[in-house]
C-alpha positions, 0 to 999 in steps of 0.5 A: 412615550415622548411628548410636549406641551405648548400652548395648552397643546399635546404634541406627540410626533412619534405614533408608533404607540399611539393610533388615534383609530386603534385607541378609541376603537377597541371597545373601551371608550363611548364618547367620541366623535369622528371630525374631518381632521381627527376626533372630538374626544369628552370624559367627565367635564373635559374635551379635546380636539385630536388632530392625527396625520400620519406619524403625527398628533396634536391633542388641543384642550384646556385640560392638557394634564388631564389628557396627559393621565388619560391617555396613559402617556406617561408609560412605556407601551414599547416595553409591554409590547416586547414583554408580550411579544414572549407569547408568540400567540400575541405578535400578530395582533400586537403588529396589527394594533400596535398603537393601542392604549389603555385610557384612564377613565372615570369609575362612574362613567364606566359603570353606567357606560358598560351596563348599557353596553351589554347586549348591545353595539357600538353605535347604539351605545354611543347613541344612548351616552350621547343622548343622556349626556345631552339631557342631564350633562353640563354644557362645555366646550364642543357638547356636553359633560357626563352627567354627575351621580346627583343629576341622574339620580331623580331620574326614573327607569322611563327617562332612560328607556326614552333614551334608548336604553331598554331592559337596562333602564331598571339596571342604571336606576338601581345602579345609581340609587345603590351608588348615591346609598353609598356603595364603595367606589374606591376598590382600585386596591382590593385584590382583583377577585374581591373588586369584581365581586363588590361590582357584581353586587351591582344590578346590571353588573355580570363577569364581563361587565365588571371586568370592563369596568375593573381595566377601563374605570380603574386601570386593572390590568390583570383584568382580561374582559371576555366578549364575542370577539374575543370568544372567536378568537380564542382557538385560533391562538390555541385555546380550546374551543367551546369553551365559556367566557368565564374560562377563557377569563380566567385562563387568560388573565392567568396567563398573562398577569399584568398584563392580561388588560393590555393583551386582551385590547390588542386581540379584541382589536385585530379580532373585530379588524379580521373577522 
């Protein structure tokens, strides 16, 4: 898509395929805070402010390029919105959410994020990131980064339960101990139904929370995450119903191939929007 950067600012003056609201609230993305003027926006150990008015945004940071990658601008949404548009099941939620975008996020962030997702809601989840990052991140500019593999691993499954994380204090322990033990992180390579098994080796890590981490930490878009939203929407775009989660996975990861990821945020969108 078309941008510029000046004086360390992002100008996009064409929204389009970029909607602050329908980006950062599609599920796939946990830190984030909403301002009067827009949003305040952490990954890893950068920051930016977004400003959003109407058919115009300003993204200010230190880290320009960084957020450049993160927001995925440098592809054409305009052209996977049309290759989707084909299945006719897609044009009502792609109309609705029309400004979605994939982040490119940190494997490690979503891991740990995407455990402590499970069985949970958003605003809760956002409540245990936020605190943990408080507790055991660096201080940067406007809050505080994502704690580093070495300073959450001294830390017992008591720190996180306090945090809030319950049941799933056990499951980011072990996580973290089989990660800093050397279990491989560079899988963006392997074929799609290995990676996803090399992540469920992980404790806390089922189908749908590797899927997550497999479009959200390394860009797998042939990934199609399957949750209640999506359960529910599935026979009112002509799926069978009662069917489980790891079929409509499947089928529609099938279904659309690469672009299975970018579907699935588009119907997650306008499912959780038209309940």
């Amino acid at each position: 898509m078309k941008y510029n950067i000046s004086c360390g600012k992002i100008l996009i003056d064409d929204t389009s395929e970029f909607l602050p609201k329908h980006i950062l609230e599609c599920g796939q993305v946990f830190r984030y805070l909403n301002s009067d003027s827009g949003y305040k926006i952490f990954s890893k150990k950068s920051f930016c402010s977004l400003i959003y008015i109407p058919g115009y945004v300003t993204i200010d940071s230190k880290d320009a390029d960084y957020f450049v990658n993160y927001f995925d601008l440098e592809r054409d949404y305009g052209d996977i919105k049309r290759r989707l548009s084909g299945y006719s099941l897609m044009n009502e939620a792609i109309g609705y959410g029309s400004g979605v975008r994939i982040l490119n996020q940190d494997p490690f962030e979503m891991i740990l994020s995407f455990i402590i997702s499970a069985n949970n809601n958003i605003p809760r989840i956002k409540g245990i990131i936020e605190r943990m990052c408080r507790a055991k991140g660096e201080k940067i500019s406007e809050g505080y980064a994502f704690p580093t593999l070495d300073a959450l691993a001294t830390e017992n499954a008591g720190f996180f339960k306090d945090l809030g994380a319950g049941y799933r204090a056990e499951y980011l322990v072990k996580t973290i101990g089989a990660i800093r033990e050397g279990f491989n992180l560079d899988i963006g390579n392997m074929p799609l139904k290995d990676a996803r098994k090399h992540l469920m080796t992980l404790t806390g890590v089922g189908r749908k929370v590797a899927d997550c981490i497999l479009l959200f930490g390394y860009h797998r878009t042939e990934a199609f995450p399957v949750d209640t939203w999506i359960e529910k929407i599935y026979p009112k775009i002509g799926g069978e119903a009662g069917k489980s989660a790891v079929y409509i996975a499947d089928k529609l990861s099938e279904q659309f191939g690469e672009l299975a990821g970018y579907a699935q945020q588009y119907l997650y969108y306008y499912a959780r929007e038209n309940p």
